[in-house]
N, CA, C and O of each residue as an XYZ file, in Angstrom:
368
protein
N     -21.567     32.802    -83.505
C     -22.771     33.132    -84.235
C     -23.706     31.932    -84.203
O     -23.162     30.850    -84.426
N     -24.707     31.927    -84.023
C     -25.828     31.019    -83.551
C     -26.328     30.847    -84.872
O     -26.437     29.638    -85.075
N     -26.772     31.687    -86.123
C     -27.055     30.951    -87.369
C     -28.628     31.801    -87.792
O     -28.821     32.962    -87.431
N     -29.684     30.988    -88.614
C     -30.825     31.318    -89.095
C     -31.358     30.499    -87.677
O     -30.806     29.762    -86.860
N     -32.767     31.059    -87.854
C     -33.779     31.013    -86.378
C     -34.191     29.576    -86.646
O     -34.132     28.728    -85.755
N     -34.533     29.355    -87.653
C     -35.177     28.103    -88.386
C     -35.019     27.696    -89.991
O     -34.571     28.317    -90.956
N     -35.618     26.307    -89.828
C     -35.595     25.746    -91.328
C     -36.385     26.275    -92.119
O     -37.231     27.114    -91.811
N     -36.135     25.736    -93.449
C     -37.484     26.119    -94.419
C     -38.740     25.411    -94.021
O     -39.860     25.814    -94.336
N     -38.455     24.116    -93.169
C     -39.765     23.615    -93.146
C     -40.161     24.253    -91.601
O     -40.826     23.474    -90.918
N     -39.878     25.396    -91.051
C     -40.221     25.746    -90.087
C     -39.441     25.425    -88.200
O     -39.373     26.030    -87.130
N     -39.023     24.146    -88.773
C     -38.437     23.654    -87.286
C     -37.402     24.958    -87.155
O     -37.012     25.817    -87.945
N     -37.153     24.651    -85.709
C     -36.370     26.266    -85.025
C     -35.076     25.277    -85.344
O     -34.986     24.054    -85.453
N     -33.906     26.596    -85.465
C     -32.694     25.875    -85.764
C     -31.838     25.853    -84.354
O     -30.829     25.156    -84.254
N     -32.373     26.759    -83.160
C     -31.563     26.486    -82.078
C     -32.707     27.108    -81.347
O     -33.772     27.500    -81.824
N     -32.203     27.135    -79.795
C     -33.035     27.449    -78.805
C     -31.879     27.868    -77.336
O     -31.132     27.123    -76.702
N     -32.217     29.717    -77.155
C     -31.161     29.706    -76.102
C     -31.878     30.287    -75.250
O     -32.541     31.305    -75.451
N     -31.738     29.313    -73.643
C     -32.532     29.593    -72.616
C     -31.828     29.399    -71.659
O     -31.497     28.276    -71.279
N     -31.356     30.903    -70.908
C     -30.732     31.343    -70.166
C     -29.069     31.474    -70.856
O     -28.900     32.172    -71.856
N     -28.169     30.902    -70.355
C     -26.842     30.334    -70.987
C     -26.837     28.739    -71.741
O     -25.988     27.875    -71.958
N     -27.948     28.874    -71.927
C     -27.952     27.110    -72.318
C     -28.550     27.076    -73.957
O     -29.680     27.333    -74.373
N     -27.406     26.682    -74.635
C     -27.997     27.037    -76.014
C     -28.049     25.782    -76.841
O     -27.101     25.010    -76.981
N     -29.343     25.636    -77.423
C     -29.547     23.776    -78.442
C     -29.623     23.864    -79.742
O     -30.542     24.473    -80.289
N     -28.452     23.133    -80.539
C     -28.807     23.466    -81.505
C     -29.722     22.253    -81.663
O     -29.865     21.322    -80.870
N     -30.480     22.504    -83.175
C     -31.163     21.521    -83.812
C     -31.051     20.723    -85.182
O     -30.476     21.305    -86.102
N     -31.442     19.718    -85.357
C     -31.520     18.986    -86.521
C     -33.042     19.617    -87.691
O     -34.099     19.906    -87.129
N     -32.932     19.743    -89.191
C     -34.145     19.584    -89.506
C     -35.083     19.214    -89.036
O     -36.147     19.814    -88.886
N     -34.711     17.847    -88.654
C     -35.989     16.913    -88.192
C     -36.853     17.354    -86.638
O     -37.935     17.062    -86.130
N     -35.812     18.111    -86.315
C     -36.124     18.325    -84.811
C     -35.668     17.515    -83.646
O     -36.149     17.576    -82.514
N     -34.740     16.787    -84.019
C     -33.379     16.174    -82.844
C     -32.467     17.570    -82.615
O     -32.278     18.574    -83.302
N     -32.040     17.157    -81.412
C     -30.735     17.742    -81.045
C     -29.406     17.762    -81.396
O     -28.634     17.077    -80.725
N     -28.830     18.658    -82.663
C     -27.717     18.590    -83.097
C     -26.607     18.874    -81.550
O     -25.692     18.061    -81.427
N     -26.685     19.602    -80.837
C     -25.468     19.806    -80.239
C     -26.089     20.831    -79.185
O     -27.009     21.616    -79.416
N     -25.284     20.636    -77.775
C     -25.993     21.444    -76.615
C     -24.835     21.887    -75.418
O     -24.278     21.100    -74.652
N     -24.635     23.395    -75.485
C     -23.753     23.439    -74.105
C     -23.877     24.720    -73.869
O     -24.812     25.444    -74.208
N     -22.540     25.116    -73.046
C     -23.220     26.783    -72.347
C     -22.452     27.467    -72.989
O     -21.300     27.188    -73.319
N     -23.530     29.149    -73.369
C     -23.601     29.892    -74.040
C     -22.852     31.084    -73.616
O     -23.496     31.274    -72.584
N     -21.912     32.112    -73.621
C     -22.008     33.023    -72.691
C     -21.095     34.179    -73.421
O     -20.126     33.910    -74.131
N     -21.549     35.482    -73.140
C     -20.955     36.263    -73.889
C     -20.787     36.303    -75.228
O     -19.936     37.034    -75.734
N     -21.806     35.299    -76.140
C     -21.813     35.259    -77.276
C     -20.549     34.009    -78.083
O     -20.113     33.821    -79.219
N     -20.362     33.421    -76.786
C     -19.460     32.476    -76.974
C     -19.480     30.657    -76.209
O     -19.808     30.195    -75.115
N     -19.121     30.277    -77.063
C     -19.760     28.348    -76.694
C     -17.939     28.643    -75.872
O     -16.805     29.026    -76.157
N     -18.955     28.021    -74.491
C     -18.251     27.665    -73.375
C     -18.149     26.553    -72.332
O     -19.211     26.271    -71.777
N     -16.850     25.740    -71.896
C     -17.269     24.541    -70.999
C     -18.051     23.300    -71.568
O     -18.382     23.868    -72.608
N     -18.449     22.397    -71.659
C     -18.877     21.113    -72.124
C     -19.716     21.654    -73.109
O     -20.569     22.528    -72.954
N     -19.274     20.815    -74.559
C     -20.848     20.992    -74.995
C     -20.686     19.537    -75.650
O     -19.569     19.043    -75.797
N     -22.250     18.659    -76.164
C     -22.272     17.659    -76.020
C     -22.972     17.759    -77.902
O     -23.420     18.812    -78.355
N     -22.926     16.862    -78.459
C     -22.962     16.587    -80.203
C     -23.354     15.217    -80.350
O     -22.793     14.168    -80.035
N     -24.725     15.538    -81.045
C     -25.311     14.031    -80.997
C     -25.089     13.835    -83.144
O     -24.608     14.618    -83.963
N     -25.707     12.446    -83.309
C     -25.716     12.123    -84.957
C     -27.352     12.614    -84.732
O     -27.886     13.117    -83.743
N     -27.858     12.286    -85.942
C     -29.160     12.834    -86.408
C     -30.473     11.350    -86.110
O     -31.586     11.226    -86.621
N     -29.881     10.587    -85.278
C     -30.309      9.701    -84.996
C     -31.042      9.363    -83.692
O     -31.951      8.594    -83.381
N     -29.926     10.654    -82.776
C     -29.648     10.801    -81.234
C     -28.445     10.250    -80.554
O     -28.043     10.439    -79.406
N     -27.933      9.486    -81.575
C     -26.756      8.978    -80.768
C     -25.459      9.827    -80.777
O     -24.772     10.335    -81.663
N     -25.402      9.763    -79.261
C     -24.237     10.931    -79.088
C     -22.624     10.708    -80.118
O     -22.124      9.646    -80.490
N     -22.215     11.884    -80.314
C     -21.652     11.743    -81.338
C     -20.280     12.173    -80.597
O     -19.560     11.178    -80.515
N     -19.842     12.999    -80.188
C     -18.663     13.561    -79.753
C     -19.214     14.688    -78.538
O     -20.083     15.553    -78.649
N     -18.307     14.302    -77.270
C     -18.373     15.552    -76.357
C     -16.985     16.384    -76.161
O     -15.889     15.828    -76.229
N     -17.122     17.537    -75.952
C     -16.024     18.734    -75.613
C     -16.065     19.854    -74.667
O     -16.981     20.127    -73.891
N     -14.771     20.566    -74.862
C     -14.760     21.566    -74.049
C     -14.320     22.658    -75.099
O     -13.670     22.546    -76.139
N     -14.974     23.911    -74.390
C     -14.498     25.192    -75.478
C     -14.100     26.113    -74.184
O     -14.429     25.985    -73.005
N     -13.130     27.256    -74.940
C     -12.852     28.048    -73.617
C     -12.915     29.408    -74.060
O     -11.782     29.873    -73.936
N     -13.752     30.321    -74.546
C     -13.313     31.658    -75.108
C     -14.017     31.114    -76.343
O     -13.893     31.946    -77.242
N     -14.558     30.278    -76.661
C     -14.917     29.963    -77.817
C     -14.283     29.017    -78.929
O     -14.713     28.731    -80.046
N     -13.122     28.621    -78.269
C     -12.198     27.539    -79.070
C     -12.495     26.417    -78.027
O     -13.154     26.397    -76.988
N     -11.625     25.328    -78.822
C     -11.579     23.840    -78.634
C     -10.572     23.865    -77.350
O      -9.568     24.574    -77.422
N     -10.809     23.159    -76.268
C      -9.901     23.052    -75.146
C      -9.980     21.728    -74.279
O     -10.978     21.048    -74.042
N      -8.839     21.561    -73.921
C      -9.108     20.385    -73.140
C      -9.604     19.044    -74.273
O      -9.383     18.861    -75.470
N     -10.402     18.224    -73.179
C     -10.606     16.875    -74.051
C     -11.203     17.072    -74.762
O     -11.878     18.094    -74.640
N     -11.343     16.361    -75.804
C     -12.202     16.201    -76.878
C     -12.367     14.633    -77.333
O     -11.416     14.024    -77.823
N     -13.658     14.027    -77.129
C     -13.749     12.154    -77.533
C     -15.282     12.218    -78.532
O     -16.392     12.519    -78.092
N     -14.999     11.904    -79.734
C     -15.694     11.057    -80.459
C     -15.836      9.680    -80.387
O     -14.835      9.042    -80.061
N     -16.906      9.062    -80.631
C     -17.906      7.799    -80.311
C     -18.297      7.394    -82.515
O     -18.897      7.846    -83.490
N     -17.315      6.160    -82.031
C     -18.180      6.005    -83.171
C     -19.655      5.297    -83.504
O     -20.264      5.105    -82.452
N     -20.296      4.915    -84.531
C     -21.523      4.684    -84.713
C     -22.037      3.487    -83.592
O     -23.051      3.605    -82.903
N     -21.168      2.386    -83.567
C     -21.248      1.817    -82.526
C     -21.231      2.081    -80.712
O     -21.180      1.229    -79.824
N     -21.283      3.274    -80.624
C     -20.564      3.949    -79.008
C     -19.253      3.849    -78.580
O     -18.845      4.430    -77.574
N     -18.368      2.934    -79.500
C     -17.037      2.876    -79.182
C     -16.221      4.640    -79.466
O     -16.626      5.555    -80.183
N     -15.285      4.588    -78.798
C     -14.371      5.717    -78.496
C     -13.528      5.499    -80.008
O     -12.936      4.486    -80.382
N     -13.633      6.337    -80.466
C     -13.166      6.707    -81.781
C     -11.937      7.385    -81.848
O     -11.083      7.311    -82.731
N     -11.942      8.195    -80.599
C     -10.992      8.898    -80.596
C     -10.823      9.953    -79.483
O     -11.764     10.717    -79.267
N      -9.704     10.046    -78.774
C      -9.739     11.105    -77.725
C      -8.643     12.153    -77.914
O      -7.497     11.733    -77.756
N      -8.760     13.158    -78.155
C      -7.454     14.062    -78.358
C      -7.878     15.592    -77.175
O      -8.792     15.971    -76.443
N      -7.045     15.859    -77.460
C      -6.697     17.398    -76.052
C      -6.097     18.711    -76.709
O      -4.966     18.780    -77.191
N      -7.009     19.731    -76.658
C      -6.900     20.933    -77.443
C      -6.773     21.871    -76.265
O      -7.457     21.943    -75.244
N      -5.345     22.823    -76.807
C      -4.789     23.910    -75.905
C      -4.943     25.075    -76.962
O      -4.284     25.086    -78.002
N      -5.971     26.176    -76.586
C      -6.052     27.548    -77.502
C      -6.584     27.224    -78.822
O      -6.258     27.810    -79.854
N      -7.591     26.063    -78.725
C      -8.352     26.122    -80.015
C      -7.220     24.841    -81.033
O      -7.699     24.369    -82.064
N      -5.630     24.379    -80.537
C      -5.081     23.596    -81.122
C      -5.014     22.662    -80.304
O      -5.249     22.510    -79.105
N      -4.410     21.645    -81.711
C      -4.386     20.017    -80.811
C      -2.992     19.652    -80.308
O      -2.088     19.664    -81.143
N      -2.700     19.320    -79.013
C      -2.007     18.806    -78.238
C      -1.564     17.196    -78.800
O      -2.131     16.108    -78.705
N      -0.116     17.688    -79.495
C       0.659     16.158    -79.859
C       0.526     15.430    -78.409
O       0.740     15.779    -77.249
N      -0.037     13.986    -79.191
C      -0.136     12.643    -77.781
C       1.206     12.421    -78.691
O       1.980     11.499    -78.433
């Protein structure tokens, strides 16, 4: 489910063009961006902070969590890398 169209103050809350769907921040940054399909977040999608700085990238497959998954913390350092099979996390 993609959500409300927009904010109260008007900014659009996402934008889907073609299979390519963005979400947005209030402010009008890019909360989070990857491909759309069948009504389902598929293959890379990329998650920034409200700042722009990328926040965490992933993979979804069917609409769950798959494969890698790495958060960045505030600094750009790797925060964390874990690996999701069927939407669960894969004991390292």
């Amino acid at each position: 489910m993609k959500g409300a169209d927009q904010f109260t103050n008007g900014q659009r809350a996402f934008r889907l063009s073609g299979n390519r769907l963005t979400y947005f921040f209030k402010s009008g940054g890019v909360k989070a961006e990857g491909l759309y399909e069948n009504d389902l977040m598929e293959g890379e999608w990329r998650f920034y902070r409200e700042n722009g700085q990328l926040w965490q990238i992933g993979n979804f497959k069917n609409g769950e969590k798959e494969g890698s998954w790495i958060r960045y913390d505030k600094s750009g350092e790797i925060e964390y890398n874990e690996t999701f099979r069927g939407g669960k996390i894969v004991k390292q």
